[in-house]
ZABAMAR-238933 format. One record per atom (N, C-alpha, C, CB): x, y, z; residue in three letters. Coordinates in steps of 0.05 Angstrom, whole numbers. Glycine has a CB too. Layout:
<sites>
X, Y, Z, ALA
...
</sites>
This chain:
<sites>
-573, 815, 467, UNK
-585, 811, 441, UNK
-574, 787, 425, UNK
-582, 835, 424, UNK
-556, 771, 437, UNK
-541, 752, 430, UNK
-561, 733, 415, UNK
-525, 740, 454, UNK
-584, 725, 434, UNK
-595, 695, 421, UNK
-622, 715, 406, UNK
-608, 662, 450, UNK
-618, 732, 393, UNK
-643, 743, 376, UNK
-627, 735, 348, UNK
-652, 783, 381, UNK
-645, 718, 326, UNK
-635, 720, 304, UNK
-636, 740, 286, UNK
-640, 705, 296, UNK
-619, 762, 278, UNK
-616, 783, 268, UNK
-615, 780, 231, UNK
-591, 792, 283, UNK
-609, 748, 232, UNK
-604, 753, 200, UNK
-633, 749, 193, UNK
-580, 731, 182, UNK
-654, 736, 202, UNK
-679, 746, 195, UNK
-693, 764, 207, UNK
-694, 729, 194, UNK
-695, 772, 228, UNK
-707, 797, 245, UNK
-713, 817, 238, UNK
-695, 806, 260, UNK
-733, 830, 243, UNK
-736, 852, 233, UNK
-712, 876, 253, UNK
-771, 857, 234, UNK
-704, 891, 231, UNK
-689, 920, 266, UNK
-705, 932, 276, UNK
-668, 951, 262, UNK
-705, 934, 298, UNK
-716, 944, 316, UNK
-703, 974, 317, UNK
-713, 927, 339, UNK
-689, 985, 308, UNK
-680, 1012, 314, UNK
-681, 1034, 289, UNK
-650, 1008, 324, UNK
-675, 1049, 299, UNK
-690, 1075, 279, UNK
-662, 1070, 259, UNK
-696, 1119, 298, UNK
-679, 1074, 228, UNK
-656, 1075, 201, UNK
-645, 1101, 212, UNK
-670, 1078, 164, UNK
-620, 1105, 202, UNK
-601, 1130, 200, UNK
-620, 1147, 179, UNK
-567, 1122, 187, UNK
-622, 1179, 186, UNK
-629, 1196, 159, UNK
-623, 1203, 134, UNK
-630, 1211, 162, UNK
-632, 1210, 127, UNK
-625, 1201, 94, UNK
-600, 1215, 89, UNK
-649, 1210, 68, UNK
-587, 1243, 99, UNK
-560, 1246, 95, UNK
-540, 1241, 112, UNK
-555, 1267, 88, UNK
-549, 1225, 129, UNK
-533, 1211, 157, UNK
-506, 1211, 147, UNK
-543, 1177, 168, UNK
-479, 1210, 163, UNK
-462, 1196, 152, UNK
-452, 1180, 186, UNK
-439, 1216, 132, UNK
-441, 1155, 186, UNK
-436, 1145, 212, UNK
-401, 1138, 208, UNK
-458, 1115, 220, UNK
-395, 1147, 232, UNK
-365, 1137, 235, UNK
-363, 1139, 267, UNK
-339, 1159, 218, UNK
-334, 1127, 269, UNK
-322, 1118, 283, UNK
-324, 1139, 308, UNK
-299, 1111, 269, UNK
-329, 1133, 334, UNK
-328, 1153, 357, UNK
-359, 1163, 355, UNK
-304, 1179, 354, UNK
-387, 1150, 327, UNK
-422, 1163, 340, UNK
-429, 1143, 353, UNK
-452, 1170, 317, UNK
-449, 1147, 372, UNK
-461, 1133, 383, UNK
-493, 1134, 385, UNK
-449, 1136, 403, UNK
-502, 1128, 386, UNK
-539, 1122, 392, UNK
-546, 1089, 372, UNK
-566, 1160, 373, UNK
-578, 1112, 364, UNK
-595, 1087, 348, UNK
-589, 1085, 322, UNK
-626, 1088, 348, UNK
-574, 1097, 315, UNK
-578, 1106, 288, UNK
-550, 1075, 279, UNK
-568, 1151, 282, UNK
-525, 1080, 298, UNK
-506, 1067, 297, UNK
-512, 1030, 309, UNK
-486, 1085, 313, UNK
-534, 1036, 327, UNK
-539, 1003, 328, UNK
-564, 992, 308, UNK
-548, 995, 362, UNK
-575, 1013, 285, UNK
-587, 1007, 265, UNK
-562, 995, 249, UNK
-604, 1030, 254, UNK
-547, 1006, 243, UNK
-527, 997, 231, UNK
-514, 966, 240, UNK
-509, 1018, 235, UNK
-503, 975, 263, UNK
-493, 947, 269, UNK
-512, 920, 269, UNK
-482, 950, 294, UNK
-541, 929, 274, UNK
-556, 901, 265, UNK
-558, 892, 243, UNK
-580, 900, 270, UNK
-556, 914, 218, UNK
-552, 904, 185, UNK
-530, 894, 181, UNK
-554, 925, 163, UNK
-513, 907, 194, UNK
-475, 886, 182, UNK
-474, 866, 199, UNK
-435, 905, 189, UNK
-490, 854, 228, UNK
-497, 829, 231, UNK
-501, 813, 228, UNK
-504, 825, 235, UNK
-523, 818, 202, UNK
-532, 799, 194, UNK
-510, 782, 167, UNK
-560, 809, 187, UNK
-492, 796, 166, UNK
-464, 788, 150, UNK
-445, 784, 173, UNK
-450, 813, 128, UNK
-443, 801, 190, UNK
-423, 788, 201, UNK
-428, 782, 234, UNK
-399, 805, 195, UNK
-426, 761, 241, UNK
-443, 755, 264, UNK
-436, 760, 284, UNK
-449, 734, 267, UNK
-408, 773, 288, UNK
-385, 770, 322, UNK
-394, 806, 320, UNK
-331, 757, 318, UNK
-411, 813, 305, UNK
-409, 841, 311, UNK
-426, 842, 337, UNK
-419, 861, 287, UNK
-420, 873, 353, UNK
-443, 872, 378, UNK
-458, 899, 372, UNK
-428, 870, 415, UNK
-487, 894, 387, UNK
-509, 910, 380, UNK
-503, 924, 401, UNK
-537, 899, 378, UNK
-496, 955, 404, UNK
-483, 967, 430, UNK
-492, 994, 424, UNK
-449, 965, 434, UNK
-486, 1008, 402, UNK
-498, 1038, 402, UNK
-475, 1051, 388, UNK
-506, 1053, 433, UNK
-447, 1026, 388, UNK
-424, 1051, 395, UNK
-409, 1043, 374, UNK
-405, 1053, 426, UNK
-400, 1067, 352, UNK
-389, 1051, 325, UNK
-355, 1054, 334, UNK
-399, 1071, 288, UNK
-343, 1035, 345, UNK
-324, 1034, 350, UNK
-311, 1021, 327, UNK
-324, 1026, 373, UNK
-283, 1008, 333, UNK
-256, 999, 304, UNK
-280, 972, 295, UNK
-208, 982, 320, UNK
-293, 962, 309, UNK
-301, 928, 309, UNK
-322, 941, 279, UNK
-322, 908, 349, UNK
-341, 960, 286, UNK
-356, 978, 271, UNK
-347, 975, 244, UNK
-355, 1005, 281, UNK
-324, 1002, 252, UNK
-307, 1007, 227, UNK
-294, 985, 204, UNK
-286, 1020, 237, UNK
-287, 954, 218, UNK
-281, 941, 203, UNK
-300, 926, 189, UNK
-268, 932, 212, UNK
-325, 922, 205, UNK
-351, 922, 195, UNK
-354, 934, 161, UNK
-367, 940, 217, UNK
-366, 959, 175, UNK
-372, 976, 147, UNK
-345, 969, 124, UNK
-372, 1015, 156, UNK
-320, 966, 119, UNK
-293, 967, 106, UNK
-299, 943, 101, UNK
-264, 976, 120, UNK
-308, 913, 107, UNK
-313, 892, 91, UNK
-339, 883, 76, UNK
-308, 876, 104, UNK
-352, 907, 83, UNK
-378, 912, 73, UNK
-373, 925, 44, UNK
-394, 930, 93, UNK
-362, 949, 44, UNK
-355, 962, 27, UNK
-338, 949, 4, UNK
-346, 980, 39, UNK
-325, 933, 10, UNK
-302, 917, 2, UNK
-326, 903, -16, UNK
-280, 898, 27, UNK
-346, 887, 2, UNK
-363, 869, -12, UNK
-383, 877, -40, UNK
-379, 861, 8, UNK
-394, 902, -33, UNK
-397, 922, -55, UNK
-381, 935, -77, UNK
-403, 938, -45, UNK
-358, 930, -80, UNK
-344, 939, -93, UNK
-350, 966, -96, UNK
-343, 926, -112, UNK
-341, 972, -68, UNK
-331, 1011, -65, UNK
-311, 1009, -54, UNK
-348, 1035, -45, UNK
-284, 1036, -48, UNK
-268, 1036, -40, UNK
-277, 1033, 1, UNK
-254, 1059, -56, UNK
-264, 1019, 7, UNK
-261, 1014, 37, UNK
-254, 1041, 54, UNK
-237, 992, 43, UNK
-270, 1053, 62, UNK
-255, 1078, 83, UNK
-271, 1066, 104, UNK
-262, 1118, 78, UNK
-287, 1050, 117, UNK
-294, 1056, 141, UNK
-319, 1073, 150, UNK
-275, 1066, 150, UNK
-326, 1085, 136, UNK
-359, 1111, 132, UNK
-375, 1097, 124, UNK
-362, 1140, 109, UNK
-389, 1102, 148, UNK
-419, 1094, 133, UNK
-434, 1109, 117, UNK
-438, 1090, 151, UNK
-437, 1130, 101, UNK
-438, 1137, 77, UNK
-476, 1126, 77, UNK
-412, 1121, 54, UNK
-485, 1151, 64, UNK
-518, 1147, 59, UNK
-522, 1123, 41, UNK
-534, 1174, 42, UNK
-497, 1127, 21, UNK
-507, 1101, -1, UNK
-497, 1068, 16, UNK
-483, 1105, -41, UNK
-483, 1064, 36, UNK
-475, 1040, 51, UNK
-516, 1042, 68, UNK
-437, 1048, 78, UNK
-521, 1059, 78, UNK
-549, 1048, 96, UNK
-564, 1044, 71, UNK
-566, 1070, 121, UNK
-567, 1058, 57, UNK
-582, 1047, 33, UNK
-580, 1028, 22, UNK
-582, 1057, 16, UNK
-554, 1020, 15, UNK
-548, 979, 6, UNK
-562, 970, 24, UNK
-512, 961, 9, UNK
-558, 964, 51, UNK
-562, 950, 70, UNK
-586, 952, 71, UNK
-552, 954, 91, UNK
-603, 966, 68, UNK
-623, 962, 73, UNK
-643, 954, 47, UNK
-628, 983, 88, UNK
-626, 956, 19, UNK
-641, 939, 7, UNK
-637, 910, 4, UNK
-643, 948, -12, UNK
-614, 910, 20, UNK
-602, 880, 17, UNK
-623, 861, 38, UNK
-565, 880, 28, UNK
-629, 876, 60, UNK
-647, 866, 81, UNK
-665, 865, 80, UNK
-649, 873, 99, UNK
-684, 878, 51, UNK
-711, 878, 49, UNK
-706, 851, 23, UNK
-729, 913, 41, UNK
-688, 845, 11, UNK
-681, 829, -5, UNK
-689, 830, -36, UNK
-688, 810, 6, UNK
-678, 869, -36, UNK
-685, 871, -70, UNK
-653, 870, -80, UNK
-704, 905, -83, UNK
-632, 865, -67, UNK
-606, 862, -81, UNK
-604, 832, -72, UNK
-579, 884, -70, UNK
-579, 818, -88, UNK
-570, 800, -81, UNK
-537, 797, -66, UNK
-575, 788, -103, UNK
-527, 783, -59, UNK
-508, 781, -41, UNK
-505, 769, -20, UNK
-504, 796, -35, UNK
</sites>
């Protein structure tokens, strides 16, 4: 998925549900929905399925960027930023 440009792209993978929470050790679509939105911020991330530490530091400079406390969770209100950040009703 390397040469797909992700920071305009649409995702291709199913949003997490609305009380989802993602951490460290899930795996599927839900977690490479994720990792294609913190892509598009941070680019060395990989589209894999698997929210491993690379993940976790992901989401924690994300969070950081939002001004929330950093744990690492992807948290309903983290897919919800992201995804208004990607439809481009927030700024950042």
């Amino acid at each position: 998925m390397s040469d797909i440009n992700v920071v305009t792209a649409k995702n291709p993978y199913a949003r997490p549900l609305k009380d989802t929470v993602l951490k460290q050790g899930d795996l599927g679509d839900f977690v490479a929905w994720l990792q294609w939105e913190l892509r598009r911020s941070y680019t060395d991330l990989k589209v894999n399925g698997k929210f491993d530490y690379a993940v976790k530091v992901a989401v924690m400079k994300y969070q950081n960027f939002i001004g929330i406390i950093p744990d690492g969770v992807a948290w309903p209100n983290i897919v919800d930023s992201l995804e208004e950040r990607a439809a481009g009703t927030v700024k950042g």
